[in-house]
C-alpha angles and dihedrals in degrees: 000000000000123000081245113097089181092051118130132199125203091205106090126102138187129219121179111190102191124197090014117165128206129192115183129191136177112231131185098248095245086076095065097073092054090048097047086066101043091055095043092092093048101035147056134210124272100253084211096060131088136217120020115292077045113244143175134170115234123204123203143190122202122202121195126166115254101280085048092249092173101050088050089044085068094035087057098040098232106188101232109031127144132194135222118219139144115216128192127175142234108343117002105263109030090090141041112260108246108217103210136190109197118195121196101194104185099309093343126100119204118187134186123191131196123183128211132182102270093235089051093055117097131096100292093068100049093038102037114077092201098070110083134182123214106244129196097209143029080239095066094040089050080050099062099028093061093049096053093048099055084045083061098039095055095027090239123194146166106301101149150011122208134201134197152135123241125203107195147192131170120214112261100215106017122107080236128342136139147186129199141162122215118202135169091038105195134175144189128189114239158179103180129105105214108007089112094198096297106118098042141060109261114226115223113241104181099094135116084253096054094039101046097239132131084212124140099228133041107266130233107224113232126203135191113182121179122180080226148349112004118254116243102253085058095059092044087052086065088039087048098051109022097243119182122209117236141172107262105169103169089201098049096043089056094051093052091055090042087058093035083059104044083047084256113175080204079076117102129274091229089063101072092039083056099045084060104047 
């Protein structure tokens, strides 16, 4: 962050992505392979990816008020219910950090997405009303200002950092659809703004204990997400494999090993039932 406090940036720049769906399932990692053929006719690489099959790490910090509101709002499967996170990818600083508010209103999620210069994001920024970006659209402005605002109504603040690496594919046809594969899930505690992981141990969080599975491997989480209905091929990919929904939320899940750890009764009831399996 610059001295300046006045200091603008013309770099930042707002996406809204309205009725998105997202299905999310936990495979052994010897079907990935399998479904990354079945999906090749109908899917491109991720451009942002890189290597063949295209990859890229995401780092993501999670903010929650002080009681974790946030995090109990999904345990307890409130209908309407958002995050706050910022997100960066690959190494910390070779891209901006997008500041996100993700809504989930009854089975639609709604996101917003504001990005910043990586050296401009901390807590002054979001706390200081002084410190203004430059932005290109009322869009981008409404962005940042709403997530600002719901940081100072709930007192949010630095609760975790996650790691992982995403394997993507857009559909080729479809008006928006999408397929990726997360793997080597890690988290830290934290209360840093901008640390990004680098100064602390991650702790792994793909596990059958993290994911809630009596399964003999460590799973890779797959997601298909659609603005709509789903395509076809999409729908024949569950058919094909057998493939069973299940809750995956990365932020929670960290927070029930965290409290599982620490001895915690905030952690969840599975765990025990899994320690002694």
């Amino acid at each position: 962050m610059g001295t300046d406090k006045k200091k603008k940036s013309r770099h930042a720049s707002f996406d809204i992505q309205l009725d998105r769906h997202e299905a999310k399932y936990i495979i052994p990692r010897s079907l990935v392979p399998e479904i990354r053929e079945f999906i090749r006719p109908f899917c491109s690489p991720d451009p942002h990816g890189k290597g063949d099959p295209p990859r890229y790490v995401i780092t993501t910090l999670q903010l929650d008020s002080p009681t974790l509101a946030l995090h109990h709002a999904k345990t307890n499967e409130a209908t309407n219910r958002f995050k706050l996170r910022a997100r960066t990818y690959n190494t910390p600083g070779e891209s901006p950090v997008f500041i996100e508010i993700k809504r989930k209103i009854r089975g639609t999620i709604v996101k917003s997405r504001t990005a910043v210069p990586f050296n401009e994001w901390g807590e002054k920024l979001i706390k200081d009303p002084v410190i203004k970006l430059d932005f290109t659209s009322p869009k981008e402005e409404i962005g940042f200002l709403e997530f600002r605002r719901l940081v100072h109504e709930i007192g949010a603040r630095p609760c975790v950092i996650l790691r992982y690496v995403r394997e993507s594919y857009f559909g080729k046809l479809d008006h928006y659809s999408r397929v990726t594969f997360d793997r080597r899930l890690q988290y830290q505690p934290t209360d840093s703004w901008d640390s990004w992981g680098r100064d602390r141990r991650w702790i792994p969080m793909d596990s059958s204990l993290a994911q809630n599975k009596r399964l003999p491997f460590s799973g890779v989480v797959l997601e298909l997400k659609t603005l709509s209905d789903a395509p076809h091929w999409m729908i024949d990919l569950v058919a094909e494999f057998g493939l069973e929904r299940t809750g995956n939320c990365k932020y929670s899940t960290a927070v029930w090993l965290e409290s599982l750890f620490r001895g915690n009764t905030a952690a969840p009831s599975y765990a025990a039932e899994l320690l002694s399996w």
